[in-house]
N, C-alpha and C positions, 0 to 999 in steps of 0.2 A: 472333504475327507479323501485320500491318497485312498486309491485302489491296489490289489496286489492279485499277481497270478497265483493259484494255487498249485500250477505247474515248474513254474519257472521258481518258485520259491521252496519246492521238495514237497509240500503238502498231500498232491496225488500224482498219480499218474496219468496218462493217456493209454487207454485201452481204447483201439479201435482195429477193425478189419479190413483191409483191403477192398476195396469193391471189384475189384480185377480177379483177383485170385482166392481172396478169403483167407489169407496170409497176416496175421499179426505188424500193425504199421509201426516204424518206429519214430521216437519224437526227434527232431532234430535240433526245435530249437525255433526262437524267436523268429518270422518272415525278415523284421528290421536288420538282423545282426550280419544279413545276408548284402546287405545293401553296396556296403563297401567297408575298409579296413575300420575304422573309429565309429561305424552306428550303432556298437556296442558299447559303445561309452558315452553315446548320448541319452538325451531324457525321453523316455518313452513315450511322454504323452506324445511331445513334439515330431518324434517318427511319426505316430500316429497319424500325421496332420498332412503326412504326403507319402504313403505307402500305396495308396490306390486303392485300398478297401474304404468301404463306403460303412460310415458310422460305426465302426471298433471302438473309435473314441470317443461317443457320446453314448452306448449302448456297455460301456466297461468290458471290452472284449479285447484278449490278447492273442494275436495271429501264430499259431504255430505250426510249421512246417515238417511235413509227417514224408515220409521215404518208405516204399515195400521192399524190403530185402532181396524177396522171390522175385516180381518181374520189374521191377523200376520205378514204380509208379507213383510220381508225385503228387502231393497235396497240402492243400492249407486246412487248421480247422480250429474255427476262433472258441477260444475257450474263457468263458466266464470268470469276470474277475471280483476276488471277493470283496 
């Protein structure tokens, strides 16, 4: 059975705090999409298999890449997939 983000598919959001400032983080979006022009068009599992995170893809986790408006501050936070 096909997994799906509950993020990336409009289901919920991502509420999370900065750990720097305590600043609401925003989503930006899939780590994969970041890769280069067309990793957005490919199959996610198959990102999956060379992103550098360790078991997103046997654990149903989709990487997503969170930005602090206030001081800059990047991050990943793998979000379960249903």
């Amino acid at each position: 059975m096909d997994h799906i983000c509950p993020i990336c598919n409009g289901f919920e959001m991502i509420r999370a705090a900065c750990d720097r400032c305590g600043c609401t983080l925003e989503d930006k979006g899939r780590l994969m999409d970041y890769f280069d022009d067309y990793s957005a068009y490919l199959e996610i599992d198959d990102m999956k298999k060379s992103n550098t995170i360790s078991n997103d893809l046997q654990n149903n986790q989709c990487p997503h890449t969170l930005s602090c408006p206030n001081c800059g501050t990047n991050s990943i936070m793998l979000v379960g997939e249903w």
